[in-house]
C-alpha positions, 0 to 999 in steps of 0.5 A: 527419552526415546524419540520414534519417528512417524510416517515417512521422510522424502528427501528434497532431492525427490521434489519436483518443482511445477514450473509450467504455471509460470509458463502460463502465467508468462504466456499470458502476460505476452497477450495482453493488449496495451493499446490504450496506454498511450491515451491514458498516459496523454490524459495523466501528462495533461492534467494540471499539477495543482487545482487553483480552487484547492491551493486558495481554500489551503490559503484561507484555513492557513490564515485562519488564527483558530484552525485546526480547532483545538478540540482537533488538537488535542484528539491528535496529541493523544492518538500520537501519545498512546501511539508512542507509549505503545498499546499497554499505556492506556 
């Protein structure tokens, strides 16, 4: 068997490597302007840890004998079915 090469060979010794995107990129990111970070993160610390009307409606279905209703049920024991088996078990 007789391999003949094409085209040329550079070596890696001879590759320079662009670092002055990164230094754009660096640049750029020392102008950015985060004033309005402190505002948004007083707006995020006053939001409520939980919303009232959301835990009652939770509280309500988790009374409920029927929910989730079977039909649900079962669609997600068979997605968790095929899931499991892999892709070749339908």
């Amino acid at each position: 068997m007789d391999i003949q090469r094409t085209g040329t060979f550079e070596p890696v010794s001879k590759i320079q490597r662009n670092i002055t995107r990164r230094e754009t990129q660096a640049a750029a990111t020392e102008e950015q302007d985060f004033s309005q970070t402190d505002a948004l993160r007083g707006a995020l610390d006053n939001l409520p840890s939980s919303r009232p009307e959301r835990v009652q409606r939770a509280r309500e279905l988790a009374n409920q004998v029927e929910y989730p209703p079977a039909k649900t049920i079962r669609q997600l024991s068979d997605l968790l079915a095929v899931k499991m088996q892999g892709p070749l078990a339908l």
